[in-house]
Every structure is written in structure tokens, then in C-alpha cells.
C-alpha positions as CSV (number, residue, x, y, z in Angstrom):
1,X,-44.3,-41.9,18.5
2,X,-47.5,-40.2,19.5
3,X,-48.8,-39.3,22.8
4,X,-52.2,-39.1,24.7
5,X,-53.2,-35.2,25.3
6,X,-53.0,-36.1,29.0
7,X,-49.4,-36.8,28.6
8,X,-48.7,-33.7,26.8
9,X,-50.9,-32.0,29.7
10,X,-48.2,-33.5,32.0
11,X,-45.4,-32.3,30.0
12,X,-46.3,-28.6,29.6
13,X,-46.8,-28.7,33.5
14,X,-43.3,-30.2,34.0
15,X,-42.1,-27.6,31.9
16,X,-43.3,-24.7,33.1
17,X,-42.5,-26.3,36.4
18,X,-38.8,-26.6,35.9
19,X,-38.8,-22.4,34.7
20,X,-39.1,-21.9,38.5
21,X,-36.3,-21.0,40.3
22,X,-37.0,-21.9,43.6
23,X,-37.4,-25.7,43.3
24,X,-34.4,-26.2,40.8
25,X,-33.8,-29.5,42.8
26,X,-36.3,-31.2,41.6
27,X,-37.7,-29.6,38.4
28,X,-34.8,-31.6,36.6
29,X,-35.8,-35.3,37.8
30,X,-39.2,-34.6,37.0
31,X,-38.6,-33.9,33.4
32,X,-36.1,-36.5,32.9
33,X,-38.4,-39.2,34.3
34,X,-41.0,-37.7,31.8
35,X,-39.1,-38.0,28.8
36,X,-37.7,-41.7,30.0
37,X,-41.3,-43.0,30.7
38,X,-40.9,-41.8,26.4
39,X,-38.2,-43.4,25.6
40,X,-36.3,-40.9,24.9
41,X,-32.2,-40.4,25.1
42,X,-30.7,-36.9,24.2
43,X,-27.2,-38.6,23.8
44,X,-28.7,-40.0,21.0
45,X,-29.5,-38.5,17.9
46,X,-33.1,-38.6,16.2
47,X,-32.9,-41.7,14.1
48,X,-30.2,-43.2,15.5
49,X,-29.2,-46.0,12.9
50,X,-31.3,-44.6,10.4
51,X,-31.3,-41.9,7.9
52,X,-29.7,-38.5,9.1
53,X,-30.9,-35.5,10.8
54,X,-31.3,-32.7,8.4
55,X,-30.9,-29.6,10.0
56,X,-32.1,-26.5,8.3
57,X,-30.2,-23.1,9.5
58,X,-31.8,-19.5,9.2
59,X,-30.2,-16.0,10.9
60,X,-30.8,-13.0,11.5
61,X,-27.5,-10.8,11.6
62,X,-27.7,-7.7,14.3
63,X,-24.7,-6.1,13.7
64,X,-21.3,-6.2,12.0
65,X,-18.3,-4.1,13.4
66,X,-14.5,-3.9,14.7
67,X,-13.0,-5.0,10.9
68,X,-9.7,-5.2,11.2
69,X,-7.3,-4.9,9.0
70,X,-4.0,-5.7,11.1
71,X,-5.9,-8.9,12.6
72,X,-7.9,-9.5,9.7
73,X,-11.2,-10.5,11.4
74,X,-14.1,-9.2,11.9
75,X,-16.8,-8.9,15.0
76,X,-20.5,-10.0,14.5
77,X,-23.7,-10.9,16.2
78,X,-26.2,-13.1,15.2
79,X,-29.6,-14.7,15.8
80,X,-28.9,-18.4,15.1
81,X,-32.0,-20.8,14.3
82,X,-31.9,-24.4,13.9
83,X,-34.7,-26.7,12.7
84,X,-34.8,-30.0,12.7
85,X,-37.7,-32.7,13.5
86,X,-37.1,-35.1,16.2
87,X,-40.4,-37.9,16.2
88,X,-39.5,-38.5,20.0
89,X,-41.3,-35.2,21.0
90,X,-44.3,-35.2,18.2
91,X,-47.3,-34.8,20.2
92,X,-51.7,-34.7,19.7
93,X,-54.0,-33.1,21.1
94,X,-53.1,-29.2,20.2
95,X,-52.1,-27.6,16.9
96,X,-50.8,-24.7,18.6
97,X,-46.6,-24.6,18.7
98,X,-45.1,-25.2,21.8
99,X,-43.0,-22.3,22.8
100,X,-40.5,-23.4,26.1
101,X,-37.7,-22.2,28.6
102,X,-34.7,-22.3,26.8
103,X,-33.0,-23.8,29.8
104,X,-35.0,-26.7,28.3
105,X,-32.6,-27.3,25.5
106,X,-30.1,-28.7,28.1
107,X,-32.7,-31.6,28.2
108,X,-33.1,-32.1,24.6
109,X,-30.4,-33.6,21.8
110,X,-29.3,-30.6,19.6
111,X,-26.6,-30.1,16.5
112,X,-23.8,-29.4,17.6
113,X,-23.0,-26.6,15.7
114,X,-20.1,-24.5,15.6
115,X,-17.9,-21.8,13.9
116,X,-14.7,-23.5,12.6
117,X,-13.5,-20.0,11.1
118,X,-14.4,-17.9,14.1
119,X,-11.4,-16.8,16.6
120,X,-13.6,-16.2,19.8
121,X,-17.4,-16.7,20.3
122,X,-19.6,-16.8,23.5
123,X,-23.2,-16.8,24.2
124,X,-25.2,-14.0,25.7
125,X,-26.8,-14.4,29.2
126,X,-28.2,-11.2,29.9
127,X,-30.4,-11.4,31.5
128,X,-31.4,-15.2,30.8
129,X,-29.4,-17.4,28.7
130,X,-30.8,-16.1,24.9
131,X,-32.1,-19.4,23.6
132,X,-34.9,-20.3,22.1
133,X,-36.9,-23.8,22.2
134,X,-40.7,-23.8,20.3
135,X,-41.9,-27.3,20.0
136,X,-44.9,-28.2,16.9
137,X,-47.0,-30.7,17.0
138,X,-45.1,-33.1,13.8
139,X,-41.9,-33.1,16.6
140,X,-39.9,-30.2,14.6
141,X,-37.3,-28.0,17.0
142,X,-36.8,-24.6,16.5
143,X,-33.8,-23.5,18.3
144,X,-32.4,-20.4,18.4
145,X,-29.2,-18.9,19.7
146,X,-27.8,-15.4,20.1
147,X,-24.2,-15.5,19.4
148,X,-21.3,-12.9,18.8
149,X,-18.2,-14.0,17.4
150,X,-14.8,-12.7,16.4
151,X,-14.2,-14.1,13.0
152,X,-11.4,-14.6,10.6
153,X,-11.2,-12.8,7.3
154,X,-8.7,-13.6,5.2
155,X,-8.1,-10.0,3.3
156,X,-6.4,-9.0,0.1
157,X,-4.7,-5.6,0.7
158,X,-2.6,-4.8,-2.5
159,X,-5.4,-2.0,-3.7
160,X,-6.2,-0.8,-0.1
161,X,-7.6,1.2,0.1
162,X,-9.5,0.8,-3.1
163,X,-10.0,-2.9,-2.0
164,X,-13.0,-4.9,-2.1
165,X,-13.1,-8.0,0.3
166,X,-14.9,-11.4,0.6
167,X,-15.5,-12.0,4.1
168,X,-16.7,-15.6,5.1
169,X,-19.1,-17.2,8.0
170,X,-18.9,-21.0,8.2
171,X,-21.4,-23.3,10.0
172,X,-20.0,-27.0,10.8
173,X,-20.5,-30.2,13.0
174,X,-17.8,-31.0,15.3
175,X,-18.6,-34.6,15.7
176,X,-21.1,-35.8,13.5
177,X,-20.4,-36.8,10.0
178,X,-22.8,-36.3,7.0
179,X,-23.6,-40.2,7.5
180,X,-25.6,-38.7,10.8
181,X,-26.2,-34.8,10.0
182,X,-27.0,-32.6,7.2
183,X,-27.2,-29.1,7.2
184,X,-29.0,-27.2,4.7
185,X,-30.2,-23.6,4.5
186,X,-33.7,-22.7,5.3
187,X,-34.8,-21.0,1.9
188,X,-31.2,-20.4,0.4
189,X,-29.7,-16.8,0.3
190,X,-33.3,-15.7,1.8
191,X,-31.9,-17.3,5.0
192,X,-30.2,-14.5,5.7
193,X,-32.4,-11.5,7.3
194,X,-30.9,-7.7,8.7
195,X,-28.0,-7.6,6.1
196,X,-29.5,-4.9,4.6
197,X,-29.8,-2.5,7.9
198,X,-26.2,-3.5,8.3
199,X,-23.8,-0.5,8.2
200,X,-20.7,-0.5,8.9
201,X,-17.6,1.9,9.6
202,X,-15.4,2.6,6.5
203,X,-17.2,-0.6,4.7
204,X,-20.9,-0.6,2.6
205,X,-22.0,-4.3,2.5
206,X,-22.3,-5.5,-1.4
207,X,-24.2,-8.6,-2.0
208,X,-23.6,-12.2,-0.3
209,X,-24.1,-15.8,-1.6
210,X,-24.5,-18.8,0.8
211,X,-23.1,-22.4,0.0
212,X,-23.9,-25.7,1.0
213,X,-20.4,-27.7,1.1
214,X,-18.4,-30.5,3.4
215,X,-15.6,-30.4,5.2
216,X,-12.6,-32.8,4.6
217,X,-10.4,-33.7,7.6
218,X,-8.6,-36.9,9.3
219,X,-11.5,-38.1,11.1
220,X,-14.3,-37.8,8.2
221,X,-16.2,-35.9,6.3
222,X,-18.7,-32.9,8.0
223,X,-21.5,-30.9,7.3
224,X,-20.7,-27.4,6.3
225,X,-22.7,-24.2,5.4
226,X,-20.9,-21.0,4.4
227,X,-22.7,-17.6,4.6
228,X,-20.3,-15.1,1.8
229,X,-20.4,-11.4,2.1
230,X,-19.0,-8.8,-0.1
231,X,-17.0,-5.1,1.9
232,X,-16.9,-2.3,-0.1
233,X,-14.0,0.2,1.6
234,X,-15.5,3.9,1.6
235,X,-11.9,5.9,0.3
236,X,-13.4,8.8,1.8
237,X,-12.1,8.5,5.2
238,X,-8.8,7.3,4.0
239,X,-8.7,10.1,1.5
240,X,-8.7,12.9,4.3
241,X,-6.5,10.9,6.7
242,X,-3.6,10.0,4.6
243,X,-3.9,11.1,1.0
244,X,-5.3,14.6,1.3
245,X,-1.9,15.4,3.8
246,X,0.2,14.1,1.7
247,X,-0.8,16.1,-1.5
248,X,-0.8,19.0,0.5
249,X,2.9,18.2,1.8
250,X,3.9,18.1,-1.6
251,X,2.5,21.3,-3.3
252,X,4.4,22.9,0.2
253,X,7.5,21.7,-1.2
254,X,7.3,23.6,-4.3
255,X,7.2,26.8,-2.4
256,X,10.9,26.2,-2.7
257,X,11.0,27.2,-6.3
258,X,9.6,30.7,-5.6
259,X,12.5,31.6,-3.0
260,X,15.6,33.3,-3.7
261,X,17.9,30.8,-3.8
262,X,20.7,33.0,-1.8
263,X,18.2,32.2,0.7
264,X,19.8,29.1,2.0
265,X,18.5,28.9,5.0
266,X,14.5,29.6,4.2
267,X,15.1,26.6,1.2
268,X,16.8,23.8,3.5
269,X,14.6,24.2,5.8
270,X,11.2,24.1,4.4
271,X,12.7,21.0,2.3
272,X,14.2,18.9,5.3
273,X,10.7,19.7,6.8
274,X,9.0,18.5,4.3
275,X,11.0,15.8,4.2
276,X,10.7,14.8,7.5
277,X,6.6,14.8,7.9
278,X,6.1,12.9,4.7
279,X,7.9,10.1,6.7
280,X,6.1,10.7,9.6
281,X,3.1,10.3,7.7
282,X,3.7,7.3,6.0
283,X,4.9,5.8,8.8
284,X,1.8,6.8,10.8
285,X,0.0,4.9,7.6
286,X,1.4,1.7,7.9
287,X,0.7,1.5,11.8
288,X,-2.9,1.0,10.8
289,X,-2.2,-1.6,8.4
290,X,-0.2,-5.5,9.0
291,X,3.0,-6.2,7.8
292,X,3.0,-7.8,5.0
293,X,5.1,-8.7,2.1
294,X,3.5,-7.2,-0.9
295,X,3.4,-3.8,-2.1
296,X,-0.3,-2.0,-1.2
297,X,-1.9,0.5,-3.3
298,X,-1.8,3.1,-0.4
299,X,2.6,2.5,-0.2
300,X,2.8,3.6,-3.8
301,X,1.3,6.9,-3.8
302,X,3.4,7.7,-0.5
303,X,6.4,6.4,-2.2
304,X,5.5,8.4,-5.4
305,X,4.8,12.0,-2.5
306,X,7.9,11.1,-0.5
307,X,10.3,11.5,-4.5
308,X,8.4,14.5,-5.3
309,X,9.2,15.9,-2.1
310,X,12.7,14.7,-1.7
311,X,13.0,15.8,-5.0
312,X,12.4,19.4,-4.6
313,X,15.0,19.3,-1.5
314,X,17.7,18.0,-4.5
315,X,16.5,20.6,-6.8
316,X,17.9,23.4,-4.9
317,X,20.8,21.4,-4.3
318,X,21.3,21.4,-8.1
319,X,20.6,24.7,-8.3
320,X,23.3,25.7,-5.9
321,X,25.8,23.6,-7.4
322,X,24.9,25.4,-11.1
323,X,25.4,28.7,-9.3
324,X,28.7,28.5,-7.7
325,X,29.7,26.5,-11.2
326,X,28.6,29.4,-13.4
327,X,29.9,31.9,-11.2
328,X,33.5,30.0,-11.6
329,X,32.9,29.8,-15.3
330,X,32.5,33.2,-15.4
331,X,35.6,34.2,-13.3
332,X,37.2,32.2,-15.7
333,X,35.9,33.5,-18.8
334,X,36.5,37.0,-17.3
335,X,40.3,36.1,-17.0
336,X,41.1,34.7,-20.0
337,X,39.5,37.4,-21.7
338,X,41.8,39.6,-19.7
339,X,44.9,37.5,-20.1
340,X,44.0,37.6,-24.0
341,X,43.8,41.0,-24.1
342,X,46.9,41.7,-22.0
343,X,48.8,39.1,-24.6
344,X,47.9,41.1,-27.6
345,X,49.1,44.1,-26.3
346,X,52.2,42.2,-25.4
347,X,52.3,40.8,-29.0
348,X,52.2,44.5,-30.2
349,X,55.0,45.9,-28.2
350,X,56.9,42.7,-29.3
351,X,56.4,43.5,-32.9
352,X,57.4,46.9,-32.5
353,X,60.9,46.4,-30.9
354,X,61.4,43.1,-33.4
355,X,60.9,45.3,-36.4
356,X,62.5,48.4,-34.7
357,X,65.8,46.2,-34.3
358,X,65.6,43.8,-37.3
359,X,64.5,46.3,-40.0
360,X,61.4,43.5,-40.4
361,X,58.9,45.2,-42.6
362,X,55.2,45.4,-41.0
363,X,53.6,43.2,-42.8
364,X,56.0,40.7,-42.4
365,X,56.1,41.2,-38.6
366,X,55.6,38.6,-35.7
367,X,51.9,37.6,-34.8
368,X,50.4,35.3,-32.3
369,X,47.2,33.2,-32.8
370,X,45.7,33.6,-29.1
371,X,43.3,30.6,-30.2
372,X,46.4,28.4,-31.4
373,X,48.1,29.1,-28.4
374,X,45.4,27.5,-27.0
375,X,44.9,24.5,-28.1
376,X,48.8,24.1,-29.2
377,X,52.1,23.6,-27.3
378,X,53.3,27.2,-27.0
379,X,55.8,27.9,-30.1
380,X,58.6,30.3,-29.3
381,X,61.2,32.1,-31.4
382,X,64.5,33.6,-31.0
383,X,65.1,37.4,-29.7
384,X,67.7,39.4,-29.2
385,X,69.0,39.5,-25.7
386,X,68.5,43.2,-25.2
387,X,65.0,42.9,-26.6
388,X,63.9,39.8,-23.9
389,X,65.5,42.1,-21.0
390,X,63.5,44.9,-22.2
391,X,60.2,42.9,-22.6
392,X,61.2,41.3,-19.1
393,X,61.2,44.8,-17.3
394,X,58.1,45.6,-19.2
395,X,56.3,42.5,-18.2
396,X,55.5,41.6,-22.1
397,X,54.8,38.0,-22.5
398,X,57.7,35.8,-24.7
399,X,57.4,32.2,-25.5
400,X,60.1,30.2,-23.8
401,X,60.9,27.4,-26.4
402,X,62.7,26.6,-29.6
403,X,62.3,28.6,-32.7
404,X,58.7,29.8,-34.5
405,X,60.6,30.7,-37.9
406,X,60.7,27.2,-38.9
407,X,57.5,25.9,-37.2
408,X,59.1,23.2,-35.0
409,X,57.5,21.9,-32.4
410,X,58.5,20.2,-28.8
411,X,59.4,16.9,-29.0
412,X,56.8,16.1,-26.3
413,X,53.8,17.1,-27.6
414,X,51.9,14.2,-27.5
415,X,51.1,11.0,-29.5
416,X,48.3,11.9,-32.3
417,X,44.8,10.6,-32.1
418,X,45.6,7.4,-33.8
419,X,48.1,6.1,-32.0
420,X,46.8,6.9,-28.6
421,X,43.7,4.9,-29.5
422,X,45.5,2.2,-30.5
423,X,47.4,2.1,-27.7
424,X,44.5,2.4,-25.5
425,X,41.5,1.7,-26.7
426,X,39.3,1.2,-23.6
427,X,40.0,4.6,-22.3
428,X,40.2,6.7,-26.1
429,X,36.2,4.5,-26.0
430,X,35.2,6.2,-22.9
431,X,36.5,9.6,-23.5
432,X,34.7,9.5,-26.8
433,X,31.9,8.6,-24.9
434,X,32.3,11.0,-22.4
435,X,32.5,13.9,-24.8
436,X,29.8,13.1,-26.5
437,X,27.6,13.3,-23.6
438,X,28.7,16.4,-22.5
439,X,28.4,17.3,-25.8
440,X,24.7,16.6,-25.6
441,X,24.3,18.3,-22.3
442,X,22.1,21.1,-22.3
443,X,24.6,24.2,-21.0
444,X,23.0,26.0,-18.5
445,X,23.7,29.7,-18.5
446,X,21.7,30.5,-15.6
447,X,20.8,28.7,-12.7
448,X,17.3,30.7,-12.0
449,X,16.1,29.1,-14.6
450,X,16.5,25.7,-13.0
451,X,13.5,26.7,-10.5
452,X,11.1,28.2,-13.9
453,X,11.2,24.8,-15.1
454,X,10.7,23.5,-12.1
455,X,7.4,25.4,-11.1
456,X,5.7,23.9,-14.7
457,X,7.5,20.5,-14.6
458,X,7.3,19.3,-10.9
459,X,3.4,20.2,-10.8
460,X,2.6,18.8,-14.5
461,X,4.2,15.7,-13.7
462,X,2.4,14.8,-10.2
463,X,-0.7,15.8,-11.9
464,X,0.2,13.0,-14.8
465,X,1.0,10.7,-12.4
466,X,-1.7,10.9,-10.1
467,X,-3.9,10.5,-13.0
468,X,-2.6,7.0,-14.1
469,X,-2.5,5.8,-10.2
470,X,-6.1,6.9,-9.9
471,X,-6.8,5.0,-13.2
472,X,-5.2,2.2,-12.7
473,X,-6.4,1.3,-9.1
474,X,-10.1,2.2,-10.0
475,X,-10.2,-0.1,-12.9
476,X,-8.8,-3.0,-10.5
477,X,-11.4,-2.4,-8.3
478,X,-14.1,-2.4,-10.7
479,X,-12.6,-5.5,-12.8
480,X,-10.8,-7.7,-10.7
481,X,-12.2,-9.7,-7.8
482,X,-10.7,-10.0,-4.9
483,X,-10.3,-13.6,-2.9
């Protein structure tokens, strides 16, 4: 519909007439009864019955900020702009755009536009509302809105923090269907202006994609645009909070291995310590991060610091255990050695005072196998009573049992091998498994040695390990993307 330049004349004056603020009252009738003397109805759409509205969407983003993991969502503020052409406001006599009070827009039909993925939005009004209404001559709006929003991200967190996300900001019409809007972007993924001064805290922005789709739901099909943006995590920060501490707790653990270990005290105490911060720091981790079911990146190297750490604390507990275990072994030893020197000497006297009586020659005298005697039911033989009061005032050793000269021995020595494994067959199995593992046991003759292996192995392993986690994580980052 076109217009006389008088008219338009008219119009600017109403405009600029309704921007004062001291005759509010009747600035609004005035432009109403303008735009009715046009015909025109902003309840109803430009081309109502026709062909629908396509509405082409540019921004500008001014900043991005407050990501947050635990809420995954994100804060941002934009410069929206909406273009669309509406014939009812075309006007002659002027090629110069129209640029109006954006209290205007409250006259005119606009999209209505909003964020279906956005948690809370609002409009700045400081120190005017910030809208924007410029008018050209064909009857094409630009509108433009300054809006910051809290938006949801939906976040992938099993490589945090060598995570990558896909963050998302969706454009949609509430009430009109794609029979009666469109919305298109401006000039594609050059619709998007300011990403690249963007920076934000712990995050470099990687490249973005927009998308032109619909929305499905029970009351029809809508518009949709979607504006995709990639969030590179700087480790850096992460790295001195949390991983740099816990390497550090660690190597303190293995100070352990240089102490004394009759040093009880100094050794339970740096390893309950220990301990004791590398759950205060993982705990102090996962504050920062929401509770969720999977396993992240981040929980598996503090899992791997806490059994290194918790390690060393058993280590000296092994190596306390060996001590007071090789110290009884040796007590032991140390006996039996005496005990098989005091029964030779025993054996000797006893030879003596057999041969002395019995007119046995010497090389036919009585001699005792200490190692058969050992592993044997003891085998005794008959003595003279004067000699077994003699050896009994002397304290000399005498077996106790039925007679050595013809090699008999007590009925209740035992079944043989055979038949106790027939018998039982389930325990002879596990004793001959038993055995055999101890069998395979290294012996360990002293425990110092316990904490030299220890100094080479604990350290060699974290370093192995920490160079497959490293590996593995960076080469998920790098190949896999995350949705």
C-alpha cells in the first residue's frame, strides 16, 4: 500500500511526538488513529491469509560467561535483529531509512520470538528499553533487541577436564506455525558477529555452525533456528588446582621409604596424613563438578593418587610385619641350631656310656640323624636303667619309645600320602596348592629391602601410568566429538 509524502510527513511527526514524555496521554491515540486511517492491525500478521512472513535473524554476541558445570548452562548477551517486510508501512516520498523510538515497536506486529532452550532471560532497560525500530522505504522492519539469557547446555563430562562441549542457542515461535512464519538466517554462519572477541574463563571458543530446522510438538510444527558453538576447556587452571596437588601428595608419600622403619611413629603419621588430604582433595574436586553417574576423566587419576598413596601407608605395614616375622624366624633358627647342637653332645655322652657298659665297639655305636628326627616320629631304644638315671641327672636327651635296634616305628604315625589323599581329596588338593605357592614365594631375608624396591617401583609405575592416562584422554579429545 503506498502513501502520499504528506502522510508520511504526518507520521514522522506523530512519531517523534509520542518520544515525549510529557504528553504520554495522548501520543498513543494519535498514532493509533494514524495507522487505522492505514488500515492497519498489529494483531494481525503481514499477509494475513497469504503467504508467510519470513523473518531473517542476525546477532551480534557481547559477551559469554558464568559456564557452569554443576548447572550446566551458560550466561550470554546478545544484540538480537529481526528483519522482516511488512507492505502496511511501505512509504514514498524519501529513500532515506526511517530510524524510530523503540517504544514504537509496542504499536507495530512483531515475531514473537523466543528462547525455548534458555532457563531465564530479560530485557535491558537501562536507561531506555534497548530496542531498535528503523523503517525503509519497501516496508522492511529492522528490529533489534538486547537480551541476556541463562541458557541450558547439555554437557558431556566423562573426559573433564579434557572435555570439549557443544553448546547450543535456539530461536523459535511460540505461536505461529511455519504455515504463518519462517525464520531464516541473515547470510548464514556470517549472521553471527563478536564471536571472535569472545573470551571466556577456563573455555577458548572453537568454531560454530548455525542451522535452519522446525520444531515438532502437540499443537504443530514451528519455526526454529539454532546458533552451535564449540568450548574448548583450558586444563591449565585445572592442572594447578587439582592435579598438580595431587602429584605432589603422592611423591610426599614416598618419603616413607627413606625412614627408618623403627621409626613408627614418623612413618604412620606422614602416611595417615597423606592419606587423609588426598581425600580432602578429591572431595574438594567433586564440589565443583554435578553428581553424576559416570565415571569422569578427573575421578580416575584421583582414584589412581588416592592407591598410590594408600599404598605406601600398606607398604610399611608389610614391612613391619616382615620384620617382626624375620626376627621370629631367626629366634627360631637360633634355637634349633642350639637345641641341635646340645642333642649331639647328648648323642656323644650316650655313646660313650652305651659302649662303656655294653662292650659295643665304636664303630658300631648308637648315632642320631638330627635331620630324621625331624621330619620322623622320634625312634627310641632300650638302655640300661643305671644308664637313663645317669643321662637323667646329666640332662642328656633319650628317646622315650619302643626299640631303634629293629627300626620299628609307633603305630600312630600317620596314614602315607596315598591314602590320606584318597581319603580326602579336597583338602590333600588344597594343601598341594598351598605348598606350591609358598613354594613360589619369593623369601624375604630382609625387610629393608622391602623399601629399595619400593623407592624404584612405586615412582616407575606412577610415571607408566600417568603416561597411558595422559595418552589416552588426549587422544579422546582430539578424535572423539562430544554431543
Amino acid at each position: 500500500m503506498k502513501t502520499q509524502p504528506s502522510l508520511v510527513l504526518v507520521l514522522l511527526a506523530a512519531m517523534r511526538f509520542c518520544a515525549r514524555a510529557d504528553d504520554s496521554s495522548t501520543s498513543p491515540s494519535t498514532i493509533d488513529h494514524i495507522l487505522a486511517e492505514r488500515g492497519y492491525d498489529r494483531h494481525l500478521r503481514p499477509n494475513f491469509g497469504g503467504a508467510p512472513v519470513v523473518v531473517r535473524v542476525s546477532m551480534s554476541i557481547a559477551s559469554i560467561d558464568q559456564v557452569s558445570e554443576v548447572n550446566m548452562d551458560y550466561m550470554v548477551t546478545i544484540f538480537l535483529r529481526q528483519y522482516w517486510q511488512d507492505n502496511r508501512l511501505a512509504f514514498e516520498g524519501t529513500t532515506a531509512n526511517l530510524t524510530l523510538d523503540g517504544r514504537l515497536s509496542d504499536r507495530l506486529w512483531v515475531p514473537d520470538l523466543f528462547i525455548p532452550n534458555s532457563k531465564q532471560a530479560f530485557l535491558h532497560k537501562v536507561t531506555v528499553d534497548n530496542k531498535l525500530l528503523r523503517l525503509h522505504p519497501d516496508g522492511t522492519v529492522l528490529y533489534g533487541q538486547r537480551i541476556t539469557a541463562k541458557v541450558a547446555c547439555t554437557m558431556d563430562l566423562r573426559n573433564y577436564p579434557l572435555d570439549e562441549q557443544n553448546c547450543t542457542l535456539q530461536y523459535e515461535s511460540y505461536g505461529y506455525t511455519t504455515q504463518d512464519v519462517l525464520f531464516l538466517w541473515k547470510d548464514g554462519n556470517a549472521s553471527i558477529h563478536g564471536l571472535e572477541d569472545i573470551e571466556i574463563a577456563q573455555f577458548d571458543i572453537g568454531g560454530f555452525t548455525t542451522s535452519e530446522n522446525h520444531g515438532y510438538y502437540e499443537t504443530g510444527e514451528y519455526p526454529r533456528l539454532t546458533f552451535c558453538f564449540r568450548l574448548h576447556r583450558n586444563v591449565v587452571f585445572i592442572i594447578l588446582q587439582t592435579y598438580l596437588p595431587a602429584i605432589l601428595l603422592v611423591i610426599s608419600s614416598w618419603v616413607s621409604f627413606f625412614i627408618n622403619p623403627e621409626a613408627v611413629p614418623a612413618r604412620v603419621t606422614l602416611g595417615i596424613t597423606t592419606v587423609l588430604t588426598m581425600t580432602t582433595l578429591s572431595s574438594a574436586a567433586k564440589e565443583s563438578l554435578p553428581k553424576i553417574s559416570y565415571i569422569k576423566a578427573i575421578d580416575v587419576y584421583l582414584a589412581m593418587c588416592f592407591f598410590f598413596v594408600f599404598a605406601a601407608l600398606l607398604e610399611y605395614a608389610i614391612v613391619n610385619f616382615s620384620s617382626v616375622g624375620i626376627a621370629k624366624k631367626q629366634a627360631s633358627l637360633l634355637g634349633q641350631q642350639e637345641k641341635s647342637e646340645c642333642h649331639v653332645c647328648r648323642c656323644h655322652d650316650v655313646e660313650a656310656r652305651v659302649g662303656g657298659l655294653n662292650g659295643v665297639s665304636s664303630q658300631h655305636t648308637l648315632r642320631v640323624d638330627i635331620e630324621n628326627e625331624a621330619a620322623q616320629k622320634e625312634t627310641t631304644f632300650s638302655l640300661p636303667d643305671d644308664v637313663k638315671d645317669q643321662c637323667k641327672s646329666r640332662g642328656t636327651f633319650l628317646p622315650t619309645q619302643s626299640s631303634f635296634a629293629d627300626g620299628a616305628y609307633p603305630a600312630d604315625a600317620g596314614l602315607d600320602d596315598g591314602e590320606a589323599k584318597r581319603r580326602w581329596p579336597l583338602a590333600a588338593a588344597v594343601t598341594t596348592m598351598l605348598h606350591h605357592i609358598y613354594g613360589r614365594r619369593p623369601q624375604i631375608k630382609n625387610s629393608n629391602n622391602i623399601d629399595k624396591y619400593s623407592r624404584v617401583m612405586f615412582p616407575l609405575l606412577f610415571v607408566v601410568l600417568n603416561i597411558v592416562y595422559w595418552s589416552v584422554y588426549l587422544y579422546r579429545r582430539h578424535y572423539f566429538v562430544v554431543f
